[in-house]
N, C-alpha and C positions, 0 to 999 in steps of 0.2 A: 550819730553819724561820725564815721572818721574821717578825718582828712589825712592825707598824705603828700610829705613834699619829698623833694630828692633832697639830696646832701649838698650843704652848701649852706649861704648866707639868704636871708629871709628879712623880707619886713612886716610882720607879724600885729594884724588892730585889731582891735575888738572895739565897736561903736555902740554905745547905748541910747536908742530914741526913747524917754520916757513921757508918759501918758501925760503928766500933768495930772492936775486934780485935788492934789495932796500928796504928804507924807506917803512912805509906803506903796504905792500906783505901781502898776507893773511898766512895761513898755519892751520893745523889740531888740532885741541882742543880733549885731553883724559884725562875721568873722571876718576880715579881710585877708589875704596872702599876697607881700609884693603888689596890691594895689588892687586885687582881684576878690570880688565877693565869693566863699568858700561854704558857707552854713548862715542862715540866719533862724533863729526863734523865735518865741515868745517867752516873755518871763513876766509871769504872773503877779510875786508881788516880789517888794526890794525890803533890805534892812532899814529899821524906823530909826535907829540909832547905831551903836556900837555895834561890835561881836563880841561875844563874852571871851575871858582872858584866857583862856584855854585852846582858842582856835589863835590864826596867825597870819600875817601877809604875806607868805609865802611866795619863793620867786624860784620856778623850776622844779618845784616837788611838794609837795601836801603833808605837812606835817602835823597837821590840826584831823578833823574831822573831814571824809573824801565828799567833793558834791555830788560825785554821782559814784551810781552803783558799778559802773562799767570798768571802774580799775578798783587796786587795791593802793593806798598809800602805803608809803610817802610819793611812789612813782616817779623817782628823780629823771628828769631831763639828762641824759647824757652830753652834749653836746653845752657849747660855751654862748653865754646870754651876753652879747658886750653892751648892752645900752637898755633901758626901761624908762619911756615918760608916761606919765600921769595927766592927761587935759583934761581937765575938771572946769566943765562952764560955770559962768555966772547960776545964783539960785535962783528960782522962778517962783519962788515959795510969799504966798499970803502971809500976813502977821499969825491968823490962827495956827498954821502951818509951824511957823515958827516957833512959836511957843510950844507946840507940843514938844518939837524936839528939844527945849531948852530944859521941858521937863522930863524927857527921856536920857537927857547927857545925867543932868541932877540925879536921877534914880541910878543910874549907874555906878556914880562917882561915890554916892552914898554906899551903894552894896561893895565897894572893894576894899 
């Protein structure tokens, strides 16, 4: 799906509802635009840990590996990004939960 906006200033979310259950669980991805629902999905499952060092946080263009098929990287954003927040809730994660990823940061940290 595309979305399209006019030119001009935007306030741009993306809300993640996830499943629960564990590590990993998929849950529903909402676009918002300026306060208005735009796309929403499904996403099947999430990263258990890390992303490997070759890919990157990227803000405005894709330097790493593309998520989808539908453009080519890097795909720079033309236009100017004045602000980016991160609201990252509390974890809702069991102990076993937990430890998986303590052992998935570990296997990581080991391999670089």
């Amino acid at each position: 799906m595309q979305v399209g906006m006019t030119p001009g200033k935007h306030a741009i979310r993306f809300e993640f509802k996830y499943d629960g259950g564990g590590v990993g669980k998929g849950g529903t991805g909402t676009l918002l635009v300026d306060g208005k629902e735009v796309a929403k999905g499904r996403i099947e499952r999430t990263i258990l840990g890390r992303f490997s060092a070759d890919e990157t946080f990227d803000t405005g263009e894709d330097t790493g590996s593309p998520v989808s098929d539908l453009y080519k990287a890097p795909f720079r954003f033309a236009g100017t990004i004045k602000k980016i927040e991160i609201d990252l809730a509390p974890e809702k994660l069991g102990a076993a939960d937990l430890e998986k990823l303590k052992k998935a940061h570990a296997q990581v940290r080991l391999a670089e």
